[in-house]
C-alpha positions as CSV (number, residue, x, y, z in Angstrom):
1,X,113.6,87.5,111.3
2,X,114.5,90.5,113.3
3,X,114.3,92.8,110.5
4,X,110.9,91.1,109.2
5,X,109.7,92.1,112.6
6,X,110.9,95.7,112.5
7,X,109.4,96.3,109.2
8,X,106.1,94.5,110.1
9,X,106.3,96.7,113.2
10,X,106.7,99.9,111.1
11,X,103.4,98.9,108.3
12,X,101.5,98.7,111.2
13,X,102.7,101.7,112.4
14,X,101.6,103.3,109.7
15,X,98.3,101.3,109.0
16,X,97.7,102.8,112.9
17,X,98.3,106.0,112.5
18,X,96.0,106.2,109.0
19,X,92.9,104.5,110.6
20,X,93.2,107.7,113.3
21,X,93.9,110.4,110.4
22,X,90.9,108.7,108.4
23,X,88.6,109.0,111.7
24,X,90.0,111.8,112.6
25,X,88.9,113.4,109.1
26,X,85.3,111.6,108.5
27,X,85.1,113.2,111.9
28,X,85.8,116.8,109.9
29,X,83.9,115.8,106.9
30,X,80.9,114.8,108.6
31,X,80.8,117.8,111.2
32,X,81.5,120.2,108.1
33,X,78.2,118.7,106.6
34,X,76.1,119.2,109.7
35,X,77.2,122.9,109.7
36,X,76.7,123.4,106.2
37,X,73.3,121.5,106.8
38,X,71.7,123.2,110.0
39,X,73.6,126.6,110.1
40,X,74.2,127.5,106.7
41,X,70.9,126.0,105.0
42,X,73.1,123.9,102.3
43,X,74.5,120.6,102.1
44,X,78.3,119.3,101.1
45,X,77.1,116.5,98.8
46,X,80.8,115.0,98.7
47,X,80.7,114.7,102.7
48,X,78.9,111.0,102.9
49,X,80.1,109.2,100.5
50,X,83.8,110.5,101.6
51,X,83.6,109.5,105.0
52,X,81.9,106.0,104.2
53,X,85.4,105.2,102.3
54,X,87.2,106.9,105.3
55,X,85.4,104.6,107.6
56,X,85.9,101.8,105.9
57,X,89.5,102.2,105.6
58,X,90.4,103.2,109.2
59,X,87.9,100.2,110.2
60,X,89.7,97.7,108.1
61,X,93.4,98.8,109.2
62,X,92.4,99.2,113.2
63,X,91.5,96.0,112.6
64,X,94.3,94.4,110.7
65,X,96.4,95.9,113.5
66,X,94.6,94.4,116.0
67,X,95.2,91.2,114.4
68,X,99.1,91.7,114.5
69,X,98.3,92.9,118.1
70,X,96.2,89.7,119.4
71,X,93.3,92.3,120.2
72,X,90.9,90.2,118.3
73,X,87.8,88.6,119.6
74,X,88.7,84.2,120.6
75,X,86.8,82.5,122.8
76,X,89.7,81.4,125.4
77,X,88.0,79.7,128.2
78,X,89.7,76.5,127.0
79,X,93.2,77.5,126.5
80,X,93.2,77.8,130.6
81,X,93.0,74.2,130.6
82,X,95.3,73.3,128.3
83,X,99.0,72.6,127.8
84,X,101.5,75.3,126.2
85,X,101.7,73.0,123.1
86,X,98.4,72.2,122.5
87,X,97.7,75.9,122.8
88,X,100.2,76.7,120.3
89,X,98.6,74.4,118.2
90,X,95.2,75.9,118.4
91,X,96.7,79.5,118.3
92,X,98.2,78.4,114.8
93,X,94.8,76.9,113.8
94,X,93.3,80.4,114.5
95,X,95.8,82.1,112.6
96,X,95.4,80.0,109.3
97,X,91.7,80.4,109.5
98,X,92.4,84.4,109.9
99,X,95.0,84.2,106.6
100,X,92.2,82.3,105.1
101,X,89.5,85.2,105.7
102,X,92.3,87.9,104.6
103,X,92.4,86.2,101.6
104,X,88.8,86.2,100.9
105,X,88.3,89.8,101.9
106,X,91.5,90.4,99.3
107,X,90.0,88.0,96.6
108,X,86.3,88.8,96.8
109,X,87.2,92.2,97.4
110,X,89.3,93.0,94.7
111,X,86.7,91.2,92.1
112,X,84.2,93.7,93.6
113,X,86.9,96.4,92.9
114,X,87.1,95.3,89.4
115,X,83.7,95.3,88.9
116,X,82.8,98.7,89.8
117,X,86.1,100.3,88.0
118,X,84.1,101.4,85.1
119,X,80.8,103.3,87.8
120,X,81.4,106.8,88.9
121,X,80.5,107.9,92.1
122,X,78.1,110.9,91.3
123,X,79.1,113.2,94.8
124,X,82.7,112.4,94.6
125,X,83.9,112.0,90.7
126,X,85.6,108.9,91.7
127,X,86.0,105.2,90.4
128,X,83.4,103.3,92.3
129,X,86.5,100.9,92.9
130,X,87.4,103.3,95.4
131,X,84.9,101.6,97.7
132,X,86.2,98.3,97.6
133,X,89.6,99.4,98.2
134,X,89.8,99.0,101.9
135,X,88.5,95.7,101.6
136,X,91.2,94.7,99.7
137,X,93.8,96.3,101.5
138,X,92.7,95.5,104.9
139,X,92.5,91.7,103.6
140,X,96.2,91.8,102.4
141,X,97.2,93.4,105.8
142,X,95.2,90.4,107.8
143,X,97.2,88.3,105.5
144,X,100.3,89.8,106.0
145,X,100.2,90.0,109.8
146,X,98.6,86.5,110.3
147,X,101.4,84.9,108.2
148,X,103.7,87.0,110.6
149,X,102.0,85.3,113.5
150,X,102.6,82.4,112.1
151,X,106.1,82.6,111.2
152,X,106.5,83.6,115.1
153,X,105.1,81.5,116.1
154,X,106.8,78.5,114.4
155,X,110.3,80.5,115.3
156,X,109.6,80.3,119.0
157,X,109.0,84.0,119.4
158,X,106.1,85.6,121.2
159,X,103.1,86.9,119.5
160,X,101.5,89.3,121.7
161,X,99.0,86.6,123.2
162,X,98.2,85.8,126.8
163,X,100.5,88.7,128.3
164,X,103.7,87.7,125.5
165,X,105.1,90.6,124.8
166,X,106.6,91.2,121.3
167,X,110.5,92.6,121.4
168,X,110.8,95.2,118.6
């Protein structure tokens, strides 16, 4: 289990330090376009649709990390109340329902993928699949790092929730 954890620890490492290289370049693309725009009287036609797909990605992999982190949104107030194992319980519960919603962001997402494999993105000279590709990899990271949870979880080891901190 301890080298599952350092390897789940290093993806989302990586899926981290992506989502800041992709903002950190539609931040680029998208002040290169107001330049070209309002100083230079022409337009970077390529800049838009480019930082969309940036966005998406770094949106989708912050937030698969934030999964794997126990940064995302959960309405607690009951868990105060309750005992350790019936908030272990519930903690589970959330996590299949989160696996559950990776799967359909991976599923739906990847049929959307398909479907636009054959379009070309005018601005870009692209596959419009290329759209649809952060949906489906930010579905098989929620997947990935719920199932972790889950696995964790069921191992007795903390999952970064209510102040556990996870030994890597």
């Amino acid at each position: 289990m301890e080298k599952i954890a350092i390897g789940m620890s290093l993806v989302a490492r990586v899926a981290l330090l992506l989502a800041c290289a992709g903002l950190i370049l539609m931040t680029v693309f998208i002040s290169a376009q107001v330049f070209m725009r309002y100083v230079l009287n022409s337009s970077l036609v390529w800049s838009e649709p480019a930082a969309v797909i940036l966005m998406g990605w770094f949106i989708f992999l912050g937030a698969s990390v934030g999964i794997r982190e126990g940064y995302h949104l959960s309405f607690d107030v009951l868990l105060y109340f309750l005992p350790e194992s019936a908030k272990n319980w519930l903690f589970s519960i959330s996590d299949i329902i989160v696996t559950a919603f990776g799967f359909g962001m991976f599923w739906y997402g990847g049929q959307l993928m398909l479907s636009a494999w054959d379009v070309t993105l005018p601005s870009l000279g692209i596959s419009g699949a290329f759209d649809f590709l952060p949906l489906v990899g930010g579905g098989a990271l929620v997947m990935l790092f719920s199932l972790e949870r889950l696995a964790r979880r069921a191992a007795g080891l903390p999952t970064s929730r209510f102040g556990d901190v996870v030994e890597e």
